[in-house]
N, C-alpha and C positions, 0 to 999 in steps of 0.2 A: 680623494684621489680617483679619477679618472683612468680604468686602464681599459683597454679595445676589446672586445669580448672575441675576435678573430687572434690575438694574441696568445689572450686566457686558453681557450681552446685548443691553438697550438701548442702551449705547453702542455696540457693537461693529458693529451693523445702521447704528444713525445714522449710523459715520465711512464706512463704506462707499459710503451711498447720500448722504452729507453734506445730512441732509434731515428733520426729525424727520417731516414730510408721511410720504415714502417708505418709513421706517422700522415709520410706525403700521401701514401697509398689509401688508407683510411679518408685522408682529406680530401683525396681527388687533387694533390697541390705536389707540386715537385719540392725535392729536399729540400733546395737553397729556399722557396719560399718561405716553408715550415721553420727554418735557420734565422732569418729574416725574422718572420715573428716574435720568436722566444727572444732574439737578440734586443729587439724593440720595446718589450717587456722588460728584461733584464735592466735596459737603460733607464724605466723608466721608475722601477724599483731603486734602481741604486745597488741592486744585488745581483750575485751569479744564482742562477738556480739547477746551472748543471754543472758537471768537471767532464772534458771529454778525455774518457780513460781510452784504451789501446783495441778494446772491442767496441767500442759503445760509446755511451751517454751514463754518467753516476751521478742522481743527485745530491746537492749541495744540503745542509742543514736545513736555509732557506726553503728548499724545495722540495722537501720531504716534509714540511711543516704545509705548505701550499697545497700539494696535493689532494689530500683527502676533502678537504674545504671545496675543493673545484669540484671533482668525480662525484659526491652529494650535491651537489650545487646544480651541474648538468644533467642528471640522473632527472632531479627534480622537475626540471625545465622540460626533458622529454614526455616523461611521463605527463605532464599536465599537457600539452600539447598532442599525444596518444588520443587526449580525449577527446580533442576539438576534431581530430581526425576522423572518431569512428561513425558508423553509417547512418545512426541517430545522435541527433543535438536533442541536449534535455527541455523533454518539452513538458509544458504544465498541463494537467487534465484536471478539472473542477467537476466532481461527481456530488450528485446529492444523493442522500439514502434515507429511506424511513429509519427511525432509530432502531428498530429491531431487529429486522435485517445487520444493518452494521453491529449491532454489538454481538448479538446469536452468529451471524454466520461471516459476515466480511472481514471483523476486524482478528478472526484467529488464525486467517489464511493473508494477512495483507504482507505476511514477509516474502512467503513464495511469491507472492506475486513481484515485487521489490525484487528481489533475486533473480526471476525470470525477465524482466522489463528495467535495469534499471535507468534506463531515459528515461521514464516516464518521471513527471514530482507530481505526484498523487497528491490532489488536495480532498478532504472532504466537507458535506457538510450534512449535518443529520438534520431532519426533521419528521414530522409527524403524519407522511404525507399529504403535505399542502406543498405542492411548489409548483413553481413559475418557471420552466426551463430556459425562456428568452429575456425574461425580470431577473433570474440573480444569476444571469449568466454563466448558467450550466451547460457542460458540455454533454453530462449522462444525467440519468435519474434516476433510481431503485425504487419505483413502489410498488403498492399494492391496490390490487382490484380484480379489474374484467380486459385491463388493456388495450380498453378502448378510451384515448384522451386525443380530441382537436387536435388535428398539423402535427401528431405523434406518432414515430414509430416504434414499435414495444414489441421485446423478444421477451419471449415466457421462460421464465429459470425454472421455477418450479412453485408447487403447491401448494401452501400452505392450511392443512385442515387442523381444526380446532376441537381441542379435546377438553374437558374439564377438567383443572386442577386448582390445589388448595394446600395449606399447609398441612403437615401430618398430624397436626392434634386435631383437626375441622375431621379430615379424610374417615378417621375412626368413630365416628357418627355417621356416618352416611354408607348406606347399603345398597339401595337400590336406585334409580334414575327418581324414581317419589319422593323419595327422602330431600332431595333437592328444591322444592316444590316450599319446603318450611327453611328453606337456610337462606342468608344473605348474598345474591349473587351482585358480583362486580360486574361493570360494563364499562364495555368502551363506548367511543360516542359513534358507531355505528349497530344503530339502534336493531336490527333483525337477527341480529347471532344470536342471542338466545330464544327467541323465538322459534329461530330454524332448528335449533337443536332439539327444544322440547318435543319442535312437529314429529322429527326423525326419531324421539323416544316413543311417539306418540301417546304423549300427555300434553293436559293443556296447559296454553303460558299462565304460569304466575303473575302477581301483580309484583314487579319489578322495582324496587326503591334502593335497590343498591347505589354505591356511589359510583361515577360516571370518571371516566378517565381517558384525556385526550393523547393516552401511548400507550400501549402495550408494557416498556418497560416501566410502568411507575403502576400496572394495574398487574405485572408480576410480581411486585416488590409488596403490594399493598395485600396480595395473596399472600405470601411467604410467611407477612406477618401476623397472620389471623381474621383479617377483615372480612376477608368471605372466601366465594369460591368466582373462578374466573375462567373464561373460555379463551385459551390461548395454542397456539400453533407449536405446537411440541419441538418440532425439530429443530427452533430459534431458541430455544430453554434448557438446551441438553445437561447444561452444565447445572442449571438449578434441582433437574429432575435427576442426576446420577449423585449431586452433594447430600440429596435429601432435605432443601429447604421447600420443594413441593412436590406433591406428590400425584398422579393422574388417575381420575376416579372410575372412570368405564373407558371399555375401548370403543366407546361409541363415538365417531368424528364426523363434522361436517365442513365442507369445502364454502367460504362466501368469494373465493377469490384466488387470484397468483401474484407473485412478483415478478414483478418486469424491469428488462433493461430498456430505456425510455430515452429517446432523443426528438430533437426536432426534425419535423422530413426533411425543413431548408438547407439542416444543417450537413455540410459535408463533411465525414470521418477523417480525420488525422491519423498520420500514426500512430499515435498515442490514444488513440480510440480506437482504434482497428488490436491493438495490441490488448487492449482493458477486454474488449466484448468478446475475443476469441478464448481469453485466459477464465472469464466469468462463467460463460459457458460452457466450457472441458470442465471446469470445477465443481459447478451445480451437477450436470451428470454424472461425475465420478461421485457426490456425496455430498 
């Protein structure tokens, strides 16, 4: 069945206000129109949906069975429509992140962020820092270094220094920065972090045969579980270091680098980039 959705509407205003007067007003339509409708409807039903009692408008069984059906039904239709109305259309943002970054620090803040923006549909994609900002068609990039990358511009979040940690049954062997010198250390495949570090102990490098690991989180994991000792960025691991599956051996730290938020120069900011970079950076600074 086919019924006018100017019809529907006219009823649904009338049973409300039980008033074709009340309804015209609402409508912007003079009574006899609003009259008109409902009467049109009614026809087309086969049924009364009103009684006109001595004050008013009563509805009918029929019409008291209709109502709630309609006032859900248009509720609905507004509010979806609210949406298309407000000042941002939802728009897609494609971020890459090194994995450590994302898991340590972006992905325990990605609700406030949701909650404060929520136009934005946050896509991510982690990797290892290696990425192509204009190849996988990113609009940001989170990594790690000196900030200096080709046709890039890269806002500095913050620091990332690197302290030695291990699990707690390794930790309770080890006393001094020497001690270190005879035990297994991990690496990542950025070959001068522990080198740097020993300079700043100032002792010399050991011969290095640890196993090699192209992420941070699988060379924290592979610490946790007894394999050696590893040079990792504390403040990406808070939750490993307060659980107690590693533990950090001196407060000796060294800097090889920062995180950056990274795009292309070409590329011109969106709202949805202009909303991500302002909310990344209030964030980093508060912590």
């Amino acid at each position: 069945m086919h019924l006018p959705l100017n019809a529907l509407r006219a009823f649904e205003v009338s049973a409300r206000h039980l008033s074709f007067t009340r309804a015209g007003l609402e409508l912007h339509l003079t009574q006899a129109a609003v009259s008109q409708h409902v009467k049109n409807l009614e026809d087309r039903l086969g049924k009364k949906l009103f009684r006109r009692v001595p004050r008013g408008l009563a509805l009918t069984d029929e019409g008291t069975a209709l109502l709630p059906v309609l006032v859900e039904s248009f509720e609905r239709i507004s509010s979806t429509l609210d949406q298309f109305n407000t000042a941002h259309k939802k728009e897609v943002l494609s971020v890459g992140v090194v994995g450590t970054f994302a898991v340590g620090w972006l992905l325990p803040r990605l609700r406030d962020f949701q909650t404060r923006h929520p136009f934005v549909d946050l896509r991510l994609f982690s990797n290892n820092n290696r990425v192509d900002l204009a190849g996988d068609g990113l609009d940001y990039a989170i990594r790690f270094g000196d900030g200096n990358w080709h046709g890039t511009e890269a806002l500095r979040l913050f620091s990332a220094p690197l302290v030695p940690v291990c699990a707690p049954s390794i930790a309770s062997r080890i006393h001094v920065p020497r001690d270190l010198m005879h035990t297994t250390l991990l690496r990542s495949y950025r070959v001068d972090e522990w080198s740097t570090w020993f300079q700043a102990v100032e002792l010399k490098v050991p011969l290095l045969t640890g196993h090699v690991f192209d992420s941070s989180l699988a060379l924290a994991d592979a610490a946790a579980q007894g394999a050696g000792v590893a040079l990792l960025p504390v403040r990406l691991f808070g939750r490993d270091l307060l659980g107690g599956r590693l533990v950090t051996l001196f407060d000796i730290e060294v800097e090889t680098g920062s995180y950056w938020l990274t795009k292309l120069k070409a590329r011109r900011e969106t709202d949805g980039m202009k909303a991500f970079r302002g909310w990344v950076e209030q964030a980093c600074r508060e912590g």
